[in-house]
C-alpha positions in Angstrom: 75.0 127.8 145.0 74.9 131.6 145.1 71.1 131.2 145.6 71.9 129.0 149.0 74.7 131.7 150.0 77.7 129.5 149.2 80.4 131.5 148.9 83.1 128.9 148.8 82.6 126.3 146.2 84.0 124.5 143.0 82.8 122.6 140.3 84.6 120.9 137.8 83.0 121.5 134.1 83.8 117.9 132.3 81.8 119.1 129.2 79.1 121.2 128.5 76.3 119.2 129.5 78.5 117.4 132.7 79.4 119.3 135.8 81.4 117.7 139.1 80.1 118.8 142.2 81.2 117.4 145.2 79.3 119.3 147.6 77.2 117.0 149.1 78.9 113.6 147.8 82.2 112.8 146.8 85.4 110.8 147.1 89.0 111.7 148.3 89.9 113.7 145.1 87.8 116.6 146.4 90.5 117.0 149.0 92.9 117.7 146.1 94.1 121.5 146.0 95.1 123.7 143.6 99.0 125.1 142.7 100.1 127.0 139.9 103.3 124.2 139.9 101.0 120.9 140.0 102.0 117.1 141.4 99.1 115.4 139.2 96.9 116.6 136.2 93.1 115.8 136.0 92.4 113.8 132.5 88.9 112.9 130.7 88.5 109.6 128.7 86.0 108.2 127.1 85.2 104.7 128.1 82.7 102.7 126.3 80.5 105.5 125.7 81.3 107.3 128.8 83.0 110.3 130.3 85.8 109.3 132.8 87.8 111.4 135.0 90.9 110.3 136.1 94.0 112.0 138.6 97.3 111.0 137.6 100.8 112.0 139.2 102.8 114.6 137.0 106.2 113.3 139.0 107.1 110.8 142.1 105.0 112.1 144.9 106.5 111.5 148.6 104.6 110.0 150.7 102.7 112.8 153.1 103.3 115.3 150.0 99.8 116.9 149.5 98.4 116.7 146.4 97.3 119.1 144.1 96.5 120.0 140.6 95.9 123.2 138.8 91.8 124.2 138.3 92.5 126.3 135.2 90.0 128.5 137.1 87.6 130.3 135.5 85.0 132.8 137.1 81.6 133.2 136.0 79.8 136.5 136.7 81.1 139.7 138.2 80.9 138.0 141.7 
């Protein structure tokens, strides 16, 4: 990403060998931001041998509410 001159991007490290990036394909959940005071929470299961990511609400959300969870984020590098 730094390489193409990105300067606003996320990824979501599942493990360490699986990394979400949604910059080129993904579904609705990349439109989910982040808040220190969260409306959902991002969990992993295992399914039958696989990784799964599920979003689940934290509390009733109204309808229109934006949704949002918190990253945990964590900067690599000095940039």
């Amino acid at each position: 990403m730094k390489r193409q001159r990105y300067t606003n991007f996320y990824l979501c490290e599942v493990s360490s060998n699986m990394v979400i990036d949604a910059t080129n394909k993904g579904n609705k959940s990349r439109f989910i931001n982040h808040s220190c005071e969260p409306n959902t929470e991002m969990e992993k299961w295992t399914v039958d041998g696989e990784t799964r990511v599920g979003i689940f609400a934290l509390r009733d959300i109204q309808r229109g509410e934006e949704l949002t969870y918190d990253y945990k984020f964590v900067q690599f590098g000095a940039d």
